[in-house]
C-alpha positions in Angstrom: 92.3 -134.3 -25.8 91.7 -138.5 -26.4 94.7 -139.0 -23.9 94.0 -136.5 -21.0 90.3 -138.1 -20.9 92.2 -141.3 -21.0 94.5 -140.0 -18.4 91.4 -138.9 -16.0 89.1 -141.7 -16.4 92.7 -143.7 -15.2 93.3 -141.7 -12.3 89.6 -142.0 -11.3 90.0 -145.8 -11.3 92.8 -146.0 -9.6 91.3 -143.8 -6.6 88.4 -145.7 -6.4 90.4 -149.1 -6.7 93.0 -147.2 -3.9 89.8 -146.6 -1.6 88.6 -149.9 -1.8 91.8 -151.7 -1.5 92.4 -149.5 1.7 89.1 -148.6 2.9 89.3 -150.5 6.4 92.6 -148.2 6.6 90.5 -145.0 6.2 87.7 -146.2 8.3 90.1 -146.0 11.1 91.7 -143.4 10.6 88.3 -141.3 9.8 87.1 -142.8 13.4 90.5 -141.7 15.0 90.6 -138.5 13.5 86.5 -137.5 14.7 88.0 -138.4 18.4 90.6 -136.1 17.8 88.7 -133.3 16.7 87.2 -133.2 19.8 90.6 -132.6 21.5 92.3 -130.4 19.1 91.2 -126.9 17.9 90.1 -126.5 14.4 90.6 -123.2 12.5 87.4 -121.9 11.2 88.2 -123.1 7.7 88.5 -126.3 8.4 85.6 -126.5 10.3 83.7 -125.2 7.8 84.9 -127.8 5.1 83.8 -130.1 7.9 80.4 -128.8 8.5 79.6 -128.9 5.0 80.9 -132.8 4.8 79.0 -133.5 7.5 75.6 -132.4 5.7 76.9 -133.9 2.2 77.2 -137.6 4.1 73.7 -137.1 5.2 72.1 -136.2 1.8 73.7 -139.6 0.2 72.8 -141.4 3.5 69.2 -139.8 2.9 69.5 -140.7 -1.0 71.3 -143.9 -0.6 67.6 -145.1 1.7 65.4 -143.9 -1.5 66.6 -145.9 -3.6 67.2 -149.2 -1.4 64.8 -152.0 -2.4 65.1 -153.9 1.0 66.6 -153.0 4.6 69.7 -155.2 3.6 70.9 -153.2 0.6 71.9 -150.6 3.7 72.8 -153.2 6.2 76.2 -151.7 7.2 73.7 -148.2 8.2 73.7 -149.0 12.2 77.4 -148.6 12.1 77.2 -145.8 9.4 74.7 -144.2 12.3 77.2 -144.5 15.2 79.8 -142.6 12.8 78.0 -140.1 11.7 76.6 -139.1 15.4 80.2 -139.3 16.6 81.3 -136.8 14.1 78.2 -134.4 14.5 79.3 -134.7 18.3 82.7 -133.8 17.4 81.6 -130.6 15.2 79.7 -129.5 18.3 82.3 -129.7 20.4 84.7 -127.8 17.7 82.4 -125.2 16.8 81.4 -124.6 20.9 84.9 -124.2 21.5 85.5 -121.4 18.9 82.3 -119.7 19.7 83.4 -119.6 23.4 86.9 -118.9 22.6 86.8 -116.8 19.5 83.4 -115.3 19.4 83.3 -116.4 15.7 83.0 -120.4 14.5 83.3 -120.0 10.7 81.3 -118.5 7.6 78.8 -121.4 7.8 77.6 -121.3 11.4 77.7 -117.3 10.8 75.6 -117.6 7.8 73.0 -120.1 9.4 72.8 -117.5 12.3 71.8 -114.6 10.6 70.5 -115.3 7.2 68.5 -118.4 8.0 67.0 -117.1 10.6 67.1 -113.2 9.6 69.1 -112.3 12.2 66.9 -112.9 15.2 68.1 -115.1 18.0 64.1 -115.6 19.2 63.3 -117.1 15.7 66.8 -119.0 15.9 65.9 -120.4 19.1 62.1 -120.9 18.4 63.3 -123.0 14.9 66.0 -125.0 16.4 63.8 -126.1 19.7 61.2 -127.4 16.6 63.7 -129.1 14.6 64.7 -130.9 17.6 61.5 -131.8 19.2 60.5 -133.0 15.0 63.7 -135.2 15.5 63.0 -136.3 18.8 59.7 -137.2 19.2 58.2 -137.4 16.2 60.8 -139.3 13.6 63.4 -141.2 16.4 60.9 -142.5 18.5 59.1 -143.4 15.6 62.1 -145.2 14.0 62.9 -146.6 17.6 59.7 -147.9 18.1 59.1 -150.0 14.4 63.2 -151.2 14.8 61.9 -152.9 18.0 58.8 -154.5 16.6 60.8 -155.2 13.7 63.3 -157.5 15.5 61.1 -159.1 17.8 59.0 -160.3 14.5 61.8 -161.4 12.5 63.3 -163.5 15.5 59.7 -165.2 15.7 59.5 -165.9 12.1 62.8 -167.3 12.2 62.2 -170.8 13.2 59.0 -171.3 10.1 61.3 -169.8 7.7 63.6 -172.2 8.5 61.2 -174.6 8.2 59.7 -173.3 4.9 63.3 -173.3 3.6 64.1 -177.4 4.8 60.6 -177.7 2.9 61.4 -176.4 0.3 64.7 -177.7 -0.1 63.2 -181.8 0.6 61.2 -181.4 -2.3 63.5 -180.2 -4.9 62.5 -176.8 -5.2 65.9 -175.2 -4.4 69.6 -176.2 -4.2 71.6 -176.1 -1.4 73.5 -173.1 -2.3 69.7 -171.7 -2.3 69.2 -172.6 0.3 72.4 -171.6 2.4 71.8 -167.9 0.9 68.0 -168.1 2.3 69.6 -168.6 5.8 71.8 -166.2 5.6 69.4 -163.5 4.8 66.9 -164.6 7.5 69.9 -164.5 9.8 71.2 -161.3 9.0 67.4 -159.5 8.5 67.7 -160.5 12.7 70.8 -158.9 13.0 70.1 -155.6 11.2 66.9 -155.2 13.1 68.1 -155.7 16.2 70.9 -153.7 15.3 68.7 -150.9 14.3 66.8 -151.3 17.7 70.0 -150.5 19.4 71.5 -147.9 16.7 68.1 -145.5 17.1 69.2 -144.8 20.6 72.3 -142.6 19.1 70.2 -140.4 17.2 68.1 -140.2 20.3 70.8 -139.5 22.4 72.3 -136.7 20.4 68.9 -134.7 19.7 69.5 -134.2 23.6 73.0 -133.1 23.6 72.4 -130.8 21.3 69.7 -129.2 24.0 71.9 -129.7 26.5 74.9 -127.9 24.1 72.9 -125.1 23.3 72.1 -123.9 26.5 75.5 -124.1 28.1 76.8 -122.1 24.6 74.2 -119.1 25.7 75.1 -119.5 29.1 78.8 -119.5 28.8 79.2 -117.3 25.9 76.8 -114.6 28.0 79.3 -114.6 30.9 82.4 -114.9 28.8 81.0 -111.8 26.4 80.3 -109.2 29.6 83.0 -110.2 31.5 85.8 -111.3 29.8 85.2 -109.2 26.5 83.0 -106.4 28.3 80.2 -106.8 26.1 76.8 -105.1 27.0 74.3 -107.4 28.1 72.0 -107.3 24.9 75.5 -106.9 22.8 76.4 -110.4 24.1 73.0 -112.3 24.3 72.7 -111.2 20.4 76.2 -112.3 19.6 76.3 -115.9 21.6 72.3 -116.5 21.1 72.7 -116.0 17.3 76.1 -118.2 16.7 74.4 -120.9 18.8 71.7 -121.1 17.1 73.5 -121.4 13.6 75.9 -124.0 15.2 72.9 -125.9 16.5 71.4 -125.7 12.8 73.9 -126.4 11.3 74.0 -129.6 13.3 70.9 -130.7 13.6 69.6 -130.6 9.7 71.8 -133.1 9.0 71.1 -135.2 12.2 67.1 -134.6 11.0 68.2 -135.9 7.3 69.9 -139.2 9.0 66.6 -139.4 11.4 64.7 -139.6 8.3 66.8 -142.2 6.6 66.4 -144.2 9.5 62.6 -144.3 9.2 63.0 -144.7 6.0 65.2 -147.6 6.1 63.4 -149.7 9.0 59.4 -148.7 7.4 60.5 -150.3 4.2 59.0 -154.1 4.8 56.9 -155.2 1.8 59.0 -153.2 -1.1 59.8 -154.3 -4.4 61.1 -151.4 -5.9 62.5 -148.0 -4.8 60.6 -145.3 -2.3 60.1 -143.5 -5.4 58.7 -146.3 -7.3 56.6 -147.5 -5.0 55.2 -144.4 -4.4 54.2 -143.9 -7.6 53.0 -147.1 -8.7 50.5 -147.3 -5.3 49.4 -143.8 -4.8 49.3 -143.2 -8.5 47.3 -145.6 -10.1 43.7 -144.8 -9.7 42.1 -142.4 -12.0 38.7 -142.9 -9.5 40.8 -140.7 -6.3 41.9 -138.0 -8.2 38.5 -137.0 -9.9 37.1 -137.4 -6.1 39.8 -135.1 -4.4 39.9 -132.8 -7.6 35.8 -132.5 -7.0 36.1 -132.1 -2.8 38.7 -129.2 -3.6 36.4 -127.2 -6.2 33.9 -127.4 -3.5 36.6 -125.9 -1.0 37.3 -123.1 -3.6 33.9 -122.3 -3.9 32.8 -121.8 0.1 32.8 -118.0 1.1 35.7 -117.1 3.0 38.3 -119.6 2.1 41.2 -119.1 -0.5 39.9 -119.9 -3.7 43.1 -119.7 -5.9 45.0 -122.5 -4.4 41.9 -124.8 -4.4 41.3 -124.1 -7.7 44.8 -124.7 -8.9 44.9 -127.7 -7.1 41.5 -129.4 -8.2 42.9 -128.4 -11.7 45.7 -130.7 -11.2 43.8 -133.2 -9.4 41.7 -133.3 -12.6 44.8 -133.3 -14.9 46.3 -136.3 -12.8 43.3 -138.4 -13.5 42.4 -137.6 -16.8 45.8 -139.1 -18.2 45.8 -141.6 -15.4 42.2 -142.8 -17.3 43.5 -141.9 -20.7 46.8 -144.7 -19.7 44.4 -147.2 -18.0 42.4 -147.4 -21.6 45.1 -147.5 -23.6 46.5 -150.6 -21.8 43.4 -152.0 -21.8 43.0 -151.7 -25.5 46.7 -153.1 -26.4 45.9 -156.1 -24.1 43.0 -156.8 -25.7 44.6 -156.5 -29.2 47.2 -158.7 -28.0 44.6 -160.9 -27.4 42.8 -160.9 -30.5 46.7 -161.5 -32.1 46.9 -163.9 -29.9 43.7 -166.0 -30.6 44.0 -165.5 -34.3 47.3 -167.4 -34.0 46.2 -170.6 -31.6 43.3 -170.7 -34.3 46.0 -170.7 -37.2 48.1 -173.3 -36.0 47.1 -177.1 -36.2 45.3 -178.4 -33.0 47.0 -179.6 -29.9 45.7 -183.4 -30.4 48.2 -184.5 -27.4 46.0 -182.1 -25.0 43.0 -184.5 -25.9 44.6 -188.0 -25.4 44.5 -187.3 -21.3 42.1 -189.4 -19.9 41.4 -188.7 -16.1 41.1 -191.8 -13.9 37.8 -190.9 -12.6 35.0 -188.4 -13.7 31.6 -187.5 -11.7 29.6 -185.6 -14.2 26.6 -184.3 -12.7 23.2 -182.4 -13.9 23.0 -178.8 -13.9 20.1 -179.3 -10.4 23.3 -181.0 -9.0 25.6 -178.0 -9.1 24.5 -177.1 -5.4 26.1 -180.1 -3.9 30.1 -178.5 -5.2 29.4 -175.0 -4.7 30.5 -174.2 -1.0 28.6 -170.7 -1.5 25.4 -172.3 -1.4 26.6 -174.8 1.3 27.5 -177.5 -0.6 29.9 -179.9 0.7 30.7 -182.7 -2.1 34.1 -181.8 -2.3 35.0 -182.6 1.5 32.6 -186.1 1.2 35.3 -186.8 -1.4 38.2 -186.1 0.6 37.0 -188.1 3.3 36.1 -191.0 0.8 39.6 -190.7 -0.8 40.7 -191.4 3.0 38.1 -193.9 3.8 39.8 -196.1 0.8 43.1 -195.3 2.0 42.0 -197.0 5.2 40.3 -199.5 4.4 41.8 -200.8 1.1 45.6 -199.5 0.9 44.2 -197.8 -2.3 45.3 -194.1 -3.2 42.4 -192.8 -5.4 43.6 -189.8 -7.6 41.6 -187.0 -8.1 38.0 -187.2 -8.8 37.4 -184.8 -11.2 33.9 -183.4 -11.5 31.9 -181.6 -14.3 28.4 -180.0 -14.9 27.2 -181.8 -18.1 23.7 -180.2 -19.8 23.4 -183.5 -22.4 22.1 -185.3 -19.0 19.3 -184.8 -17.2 19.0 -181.9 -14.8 18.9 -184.3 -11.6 21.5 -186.8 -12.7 24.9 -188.0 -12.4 27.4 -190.0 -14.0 30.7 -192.0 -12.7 33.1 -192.9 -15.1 36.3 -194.6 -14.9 39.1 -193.1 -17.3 36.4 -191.9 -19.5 33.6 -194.6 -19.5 30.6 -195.1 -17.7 30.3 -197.3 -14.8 27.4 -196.3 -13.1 24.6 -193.6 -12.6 21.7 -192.2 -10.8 19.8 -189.6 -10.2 18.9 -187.5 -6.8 16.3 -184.9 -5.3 18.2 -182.3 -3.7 15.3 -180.9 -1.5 14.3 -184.5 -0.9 15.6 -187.2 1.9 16.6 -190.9 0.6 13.8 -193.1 3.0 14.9 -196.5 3.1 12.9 -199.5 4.4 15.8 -201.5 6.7 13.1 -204.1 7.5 11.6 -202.5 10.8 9.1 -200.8 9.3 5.7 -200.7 10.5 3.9 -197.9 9.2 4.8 -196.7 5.4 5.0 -193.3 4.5 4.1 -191.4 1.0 7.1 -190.4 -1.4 8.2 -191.1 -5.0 9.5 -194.3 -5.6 12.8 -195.1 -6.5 16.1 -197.2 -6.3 18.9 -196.8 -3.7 21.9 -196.7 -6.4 24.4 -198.3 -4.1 23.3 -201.3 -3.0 19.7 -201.4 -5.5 17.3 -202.0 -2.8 13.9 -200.1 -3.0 13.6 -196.6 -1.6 11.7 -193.8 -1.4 12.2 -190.2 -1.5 10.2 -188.1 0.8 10.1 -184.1 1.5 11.6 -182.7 4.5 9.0 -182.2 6.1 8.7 -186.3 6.1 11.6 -187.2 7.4 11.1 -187.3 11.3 7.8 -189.2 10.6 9.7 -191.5 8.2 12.5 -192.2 10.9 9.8 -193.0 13.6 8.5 -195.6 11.8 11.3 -197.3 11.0 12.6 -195.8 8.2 16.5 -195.6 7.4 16.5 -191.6 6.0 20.0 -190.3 4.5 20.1 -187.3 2.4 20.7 -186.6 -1.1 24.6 -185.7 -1.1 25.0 -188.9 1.5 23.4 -190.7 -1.3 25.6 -190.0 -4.1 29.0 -190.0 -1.6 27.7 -193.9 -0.6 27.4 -194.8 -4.4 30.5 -193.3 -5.1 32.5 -195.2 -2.5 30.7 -198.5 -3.5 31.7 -198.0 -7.4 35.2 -197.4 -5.7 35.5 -200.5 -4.0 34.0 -202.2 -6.4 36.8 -201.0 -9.0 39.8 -200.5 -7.2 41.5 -203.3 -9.2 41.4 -201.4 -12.4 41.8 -197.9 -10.3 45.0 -199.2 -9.1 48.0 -199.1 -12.1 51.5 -199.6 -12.4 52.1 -195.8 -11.3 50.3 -196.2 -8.6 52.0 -199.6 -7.5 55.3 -197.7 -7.8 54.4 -194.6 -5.4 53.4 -197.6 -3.0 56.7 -199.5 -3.3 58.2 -196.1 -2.9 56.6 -195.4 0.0 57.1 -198.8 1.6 60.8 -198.3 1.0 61.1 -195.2 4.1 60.6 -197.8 6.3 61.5 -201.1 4.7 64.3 -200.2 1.9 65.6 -204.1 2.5 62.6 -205.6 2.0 61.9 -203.8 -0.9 65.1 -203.8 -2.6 64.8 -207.6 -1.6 61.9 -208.0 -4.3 61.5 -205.2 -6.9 63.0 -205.6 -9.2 65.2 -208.8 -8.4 62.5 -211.3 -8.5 59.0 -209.1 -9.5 58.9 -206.0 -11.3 56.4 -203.6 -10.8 53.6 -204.8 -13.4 53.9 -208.3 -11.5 53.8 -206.8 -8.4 50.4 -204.8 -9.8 48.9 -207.7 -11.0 49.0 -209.4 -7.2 47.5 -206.2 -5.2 44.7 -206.0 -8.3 43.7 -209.8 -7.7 43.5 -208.9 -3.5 41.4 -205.6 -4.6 39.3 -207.5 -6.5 37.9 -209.8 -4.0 38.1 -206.2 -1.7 41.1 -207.5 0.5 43.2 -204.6 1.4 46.5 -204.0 0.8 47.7 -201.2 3.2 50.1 -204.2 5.0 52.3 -204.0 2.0 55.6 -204.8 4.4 53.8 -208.2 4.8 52.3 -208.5 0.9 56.4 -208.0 0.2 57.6 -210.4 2.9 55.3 -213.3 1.2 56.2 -212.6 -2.0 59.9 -212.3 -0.9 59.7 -216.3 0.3 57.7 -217.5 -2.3 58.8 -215.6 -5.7 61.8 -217.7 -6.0 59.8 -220.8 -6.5 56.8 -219.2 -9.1 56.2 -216.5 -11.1 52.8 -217.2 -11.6 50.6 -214.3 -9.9 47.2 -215.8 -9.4 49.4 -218.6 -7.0 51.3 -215.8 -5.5 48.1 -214.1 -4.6 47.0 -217.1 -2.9 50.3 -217.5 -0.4 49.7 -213.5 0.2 46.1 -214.2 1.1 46.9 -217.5 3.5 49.6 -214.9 5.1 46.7 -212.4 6.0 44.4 -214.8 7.1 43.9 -212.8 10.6 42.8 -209.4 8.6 40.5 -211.9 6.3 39.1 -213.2 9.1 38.6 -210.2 10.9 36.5 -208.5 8.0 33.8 -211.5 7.6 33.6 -213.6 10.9 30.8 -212.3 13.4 31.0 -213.5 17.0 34.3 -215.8 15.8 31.4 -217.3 13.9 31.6 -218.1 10.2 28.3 -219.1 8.3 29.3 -220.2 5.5 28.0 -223.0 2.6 30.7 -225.3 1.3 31.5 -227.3 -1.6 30.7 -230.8 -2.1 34.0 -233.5 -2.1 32.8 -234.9 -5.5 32.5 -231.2 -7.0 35.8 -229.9 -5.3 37.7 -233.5 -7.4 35.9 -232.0 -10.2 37.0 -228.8 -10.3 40.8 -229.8 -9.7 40.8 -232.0 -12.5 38.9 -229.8 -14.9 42.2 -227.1 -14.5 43.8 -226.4 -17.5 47.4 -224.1 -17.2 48.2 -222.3 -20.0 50.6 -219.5 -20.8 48.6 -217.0 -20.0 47.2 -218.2 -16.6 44.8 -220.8 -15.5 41.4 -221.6 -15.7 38.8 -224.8 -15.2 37.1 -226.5 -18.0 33.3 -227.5 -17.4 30.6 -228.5 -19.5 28.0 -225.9 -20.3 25.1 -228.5 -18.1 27.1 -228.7 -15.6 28.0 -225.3 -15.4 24.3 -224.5 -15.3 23.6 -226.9 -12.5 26.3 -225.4 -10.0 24.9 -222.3 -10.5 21.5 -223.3 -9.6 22.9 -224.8 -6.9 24.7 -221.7 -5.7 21.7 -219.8 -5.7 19.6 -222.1 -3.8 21.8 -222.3 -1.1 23.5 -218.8 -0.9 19.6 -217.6 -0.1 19.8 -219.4 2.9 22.7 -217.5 4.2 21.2 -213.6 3.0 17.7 -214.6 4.6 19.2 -215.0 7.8 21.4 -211.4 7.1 24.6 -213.2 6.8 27.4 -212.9 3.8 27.2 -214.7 0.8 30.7 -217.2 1.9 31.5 -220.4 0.0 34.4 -222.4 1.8 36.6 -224.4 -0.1 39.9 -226.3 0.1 42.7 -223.8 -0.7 43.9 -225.9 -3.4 40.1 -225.1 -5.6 39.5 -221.9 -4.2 41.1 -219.9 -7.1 39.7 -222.1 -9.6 36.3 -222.2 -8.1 36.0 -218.1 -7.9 37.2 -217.9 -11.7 34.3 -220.0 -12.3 31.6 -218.4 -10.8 32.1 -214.4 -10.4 30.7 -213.8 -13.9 27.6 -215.4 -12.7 27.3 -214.9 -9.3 28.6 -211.4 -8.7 29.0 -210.7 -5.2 29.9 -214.0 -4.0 32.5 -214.1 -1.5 35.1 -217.5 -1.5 37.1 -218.4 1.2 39.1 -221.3 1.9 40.1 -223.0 5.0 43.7 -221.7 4.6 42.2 -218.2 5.3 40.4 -218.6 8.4 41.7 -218.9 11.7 41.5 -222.2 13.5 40.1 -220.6 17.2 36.9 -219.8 14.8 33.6 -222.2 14.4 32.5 -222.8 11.1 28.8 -223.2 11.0 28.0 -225.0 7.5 24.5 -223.9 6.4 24.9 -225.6 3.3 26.3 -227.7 0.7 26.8 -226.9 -3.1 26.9 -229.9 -5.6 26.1 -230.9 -9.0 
C-alpha cells in the first residue's frame, strides 16, 4: 500500500517535472496540432474529448483570474488568449465539417442541441444570438475599452514612477536590486496592458465568426440535407438548425468564460487580495446596508400585487447578514479594547521611560489658550506658514537652518500670552489681542488715537492696541498698524537673530559642511578635519552669528580659514580674518548712501585697550579698572545718542587690531552696539565721524 502511493506520488513528479522541462516543446506542438485540426478530419470522439478540453481550459483560465492578486500574476494571458481562440476556431471548423459532411458532430454538440435547448432550433438560435451579443457588446468591448485606458495610463505614469523609484533609491530607502525589480514591473505593467489592448481584439473577432459560422452551417447543411440526402424541408432545417446551434454553444460558453476572465483580469487595479476576498471584505463589512436593504425589501413584500415570498426571504437574510455582521463588529471592538486595557496595565507596570524625557527641543512657542486661533487653519489661522517663511527668512539672511519650532497650548499662562524658549528655557514673552491691531507711533504722528497701551515686544518701543474698527483712522494719522499674528512672527524672528549663535550646534555645523561639500568637496576636505574640526569650525560661524553676520558664503568662510588655520588655532582671530574677507557683505548691510556714520575710538583709549589684553588658555580678554570701565561706558552712551537721534546705527569704528577686544568689553553693557573696524569697510565709502569715545 506504502509503496504504490510512493510509486504514484513519484510518477506524478516526474510528469510534472517532464512538462516543465519540455513545456516549450508541447507549446509548439499544441499550436501545430490546433492548425492541423483545421485541415484534417476528426472522428466524433475525438472531437468530443476536444470540445470538452476546450471548456475545462476556460474554467481554470476563468478560476486562475479569481484568484490573481494583480494583472501580472496572469501576465502570459494575452498569449494564453490568442491560443485558446485559435483552438475554439479550429473546433468550429472540425465540428462544421462533420455536421456538413456527416449530419452528426459528436455526443456533445448533440446533447447541447437538444437538451439544452429542449429540442427547439428557435430557442437554440434565440440563446445563442444572446450569448453572443453578451460577449460582444457587453463584456469584449467592455474589456477592450478599460485595456486601452489601461495602457495609455500606465505609459503616462511611467516617467514619475521612475522618478519616485531614483527618489527613493537617492535616499536610502531601497537597494538597487529594489529598485531594478521596481522597473521591471512598471515596465512590464506597460507591456501587459498594451498587450491586452491588442489581445481583446481576438475575442472580438471570434464572437463574429461564430455569426458568420452559424449561418453558413444552416445555410449549407439546408441545401446539403434536401438535395444531397433528400431531406424534407422542415426534416432538414430541424436537423442542421439544431446541430448548429449546439456546435455554436458549445463554442461560445467557453469563449464567454475567457471574455469574462478577461474583464476580470484588466478591472483588477487597486487589489490586495483575491476577487473573492475583496469582495467580501468591501461589500461585506457594513452591518448599517444590510438592515437598510433588509427594511426596503419587507416594504416590497408588503405592497399589493408583488411577490411576497421572495421579498420576505430575502429581507430575512438581509437581516441575518447584518445582525452577525453587528454582532462581529462588537466583538472586535470589545477585544481591542481589552487589549488595550492589557496593554496600559502593562506600560503602567513597567518602570518609566526616563530617556523619553531627557529630549529637549531646540525651540518651543508656548502660547495661551486665546492664542490657539492663530495655529488652527480651520479658523483661518496662519502661524504655521509665518514660520515657514521665517525659517526661510533666516536661511537668507543669516546661513542659519532653524529646526522645527515646536508649538504648545499651555493653561499655567495667561489666556493672551506667549512664551519663546530656547531648548527649554525662557528667552522672551509677550502677550497679544487677537481681535485688536498693534498701532505704532513711527514718529509722523499728528493726531493720537484711543487704545490700550502697551509695549511692542520686538523692538520695546511704545504701542498701542486699537479695535478694528480703528485701524484706517490710526493709519491716516500716521500710525504704523500691523496685526496681532504679524506681531508675534516679528518678535519671533528678532529672538531668532538675536540667538542664532546658540541655535546653531555642532550638528548643525556638520549638515552645513556637508552641504558645502556638493559643490566644494576640495575645499572642504581641504579644512575639516585636517586643520579644524567641526566644534572649531562651530565656534567661528557662532562668533559671526553673534554680531548677526551671516554665514550662507560658507565656500568663502572655508577659503579663509583654509589660508589662515595653518598659522592659529585660536577662533576669536580666525573670526577676525573671516570678517576682513567679507568686508563687501559687512559693508553692504550697515553703509547708507556709501555713507558710514559712525563714532570712533580715541588713540589714547585704542593704546589702552591693546595693552590691557591678557591671553590665556582659554581665549582672550582686556583688563580695565572698574572707574575706568565706568567712564567708557558713559562715554559710549553720550555719544552713541548722537547717532540714534539722527536714525542712524549705533557703529563704533576701531582699528582691526582692538576691535575684538573692544566688543568683549562692552556688549555686556551696551547691548546692541555694533563694532566695526576699518579692515571691514570698503575704501570707495566716506566715513562721517560724529563722534569720539574716550576716557
Amino acid at each position: 500500500m506504502a509503496a504504490s502511493q510512493v510509486s504514484a506520488v513519484g510518477g506524478g513528479s516526474a510528469a510534472g517535472n517532464f512538462i516543465q522541462k519540455y513545456s516549450d516543446v508541447v507549446v509548439a506542438l499544441a499550436i501545430v496540432t490546433v492548425v492541423i485540426m483545421m485541415i484534417i478530419p476528426l472522428p466524433t470522439a475525438l472531437l468530443d474529448v476536444l470540445i470538452c478540453l476546450n471548456i475545462t481550459i476556460a474554467l481554470v483560465v476563468v478560476m486562475s483570474a479569481i484568484y490573481n492578486s494583480e494583472a501580472l500574476d496572469l501576465s502570459v494571458f494575452p498569449s494564453l488568449l490568442l491560443v485558446t481562440t485559435l483552438f475554439r476556431l479550429a473546433l468550429n471548423i472540425s465540428s462544421t465539417r462533420l455536421i456538413l459532411l456527416d449530419g452528426f458532430a459528436g455526443e456533445v454538440i448533440t446533447a447541447f442541441g437538444n437538451f439544452v435547448v429542449g429540442g427547439n432550433p428557435v430557442v437554440g438560435f434565440i440563446v445563442f444570438v444572446i450569448l453572443v451579443i453578451i460577449q460582444f457588446i457587453v463584456i469584449t468591448k467592455g474589456s477592450e475599452r478599460v485595456a486601452e485606458v489601461s495602457a495609455r495610463f500606465t505609459l503616462d505614469a511611467m516617467p514619475g514612477k521612475q522618478m519616485a523609484i531614483d527618489a527613493d533609491l537617492n535616499q536610502g530607502a531601497i537597494t538597487d536590486e529594489e529598485a531594478k525589480v521596481r522597473r521591471e514591473k512598471i515596465q512590464r505593467e506597460a507591456d501587459f496592458y498594451g498587450a491586452m489592448d491588442g489581445a481583446s481584439k481576438f475575442v472580438k473577432g471570434d464572437a463574429i465568426a461564430a455569426i458568420i459560422i452559424m449561418f453558413i452551417n444552416i445555410a449549407g447543411g439546408f441545401v446539403i440535407g434536401m438535395v444531397q440526402r433528400d431531406m424534407e424541408v422542415l426534416q432538414a432545417l430541424q436537423t442542421y438548425t439544431l446541430l448548429t446551434v449546439g456546435e455554436g454553444l458549445v463554442s461560445q460558453i467557453p469563449a464567454l468564460l475567457i471574455s469574462t476572465a478577461t474583464g476580470i483580469i484588466v478591472t483588477r487595479a487597486a487589489s490586495e487580495g483575491n476577487l473573492g476576498q475583496d469582495l467580501v471584505n468591501q461589500l461585506i463589512r457594513n452591518d448599517r446596508i444590510f438592515f437598510i436593504v433588509g427594511a426596503v425589501l419587507l416594504f416590497l413584500a408588503l405592497v399589493p400585487g408583488l411577490p411576497g415570498i421572495p421579498f420576505t426571504a430575502l429581507s430575512i437574510a438581509c437581516g441575518f447578514i447584518g445582525y452577525n455582521l453587528q454582532k462581529s463588529h462588537e466583538e472586535v471592538a470589545e477585544t481591542k479594547q481589552e487589549q488595550t486595557k492589557v496593554k496600559a496595565k502593562d506600560e503602567a507596570t513597567k518602570p518609566e521611560n526616563i530617556v523619553s524625557l531627557l529630549q529637549v527641543d531646540p525651540m518651543e512657542l508656548e502660547i495661551g489658550y486665546s492664542l490657539i486661533p492663530l495655529v488652527d487653519t480651520g479658523q483661518g489661522g496662519d502661524l504655521l506658514d509665518r514660520i515657514v517663511m521665517i525659517r526661510r527668512q533666516c536661511a537668507l539672511e543669516l546661513g542659519l537652518v532653524v529646526p522645527t519650532i515646536r508649538i504648545r497650548d499651555n493653561i499655567q499662562i495667561k489666556p493672551n500670552a506667549y512664551i519663546i524658549k530656547l531648548k527649554g528655557i525662557e528667552i522672551a514673552k509677550g502677550e497679544l489681542l487677537l481681535d485688536h491691531f498693534l498701532a505704532m507711533n513711527s514718529g509722523t504722528v499728528f493726531e493720537e488715537v484711543p487704545g490700550i497701551e502697551t509695549v511692542e515686544p520686538a523692538f520695546g518701543l511704545p504701542a498701542l492696541w486699537i479695535p478694528e474698527n480703528e485701524r484706517e483712522q490710526a493709519e491716516l494719522n500716521g500710525y504704523t498698524v500691523v496685526d496681532a499674528v504679524s506681531v508675534l512672527a516679528t518678535h519671533l524672528t528678532e529672538v531668532i537673530k538675536a540667538h542664532a549663535d546658540e541655535i546653531l550646534g555642532r550638528q548643525e555645523t556638520q549638515n552645513l559642511v556637508d552641504n558645502l561639500r556638493k559643490t566644494h568637496q576640495t575645499l572642504v576636505d581641504d579644512v575639516v578635519p585636517e586643520l579644524l574640526n567641526v566644534g572649531e569650525i562651530q565656534k567661528i560661524l557662532a562668533n559671526l552669528l553673534r554680531e548677526r553676520i551671516s554665514i550662507r558664503d560658507m565656500a568663502t568662510i572655508l577659503e579663509v580659514l583654509s589660508d589662515y588655520a595653518r598659522a592659529t588655532k585660536d577662533t576669536e582671530i580666525l573670526t577676525e580674518y573671516v570678517r576682513h574677507a567679507m568686508a563687501r557683505q559687512i559693508t553692504q548691510q550697515h553703509v547708507q548712501n556709501n555713507t558710514l556714520p559712525c563714532v570712533t575710538l580715541d588713540p589714547a583709549l585704542e593704546n589702552r585697550i591693546a595693552g590691557g589684553v591678557q591671553r590665556t588658555d582659554h581665549g582672550s580678554f582686556v583688563s580695565l579698572d572698574p572707574e575706568s570701565m565706568q567712564r567708557l561706558v558713559n562715554s559710549i552712551n553720550i555719544e552713541i545718542p548722537k547717532l540714534t537721534n539722527m536714525g542712524y546705527q549705533p557703529i563704533v569704528l576701531t582699528s582691526p587690531a582692538v576691535r575684538l577686544y573692544f566688543r568683549k568689553l562692552v556688549e555686556r553693557s551696551v547691548p546692541g552696539l555694533i563694532v566695526l573696524s576699518h579692515a571691514e569697510i570698503e575704501q570707495s565709502v566716506e566715513i562721517q565721524i560724529l563722534g569720539v569715545v574716550k576716557i
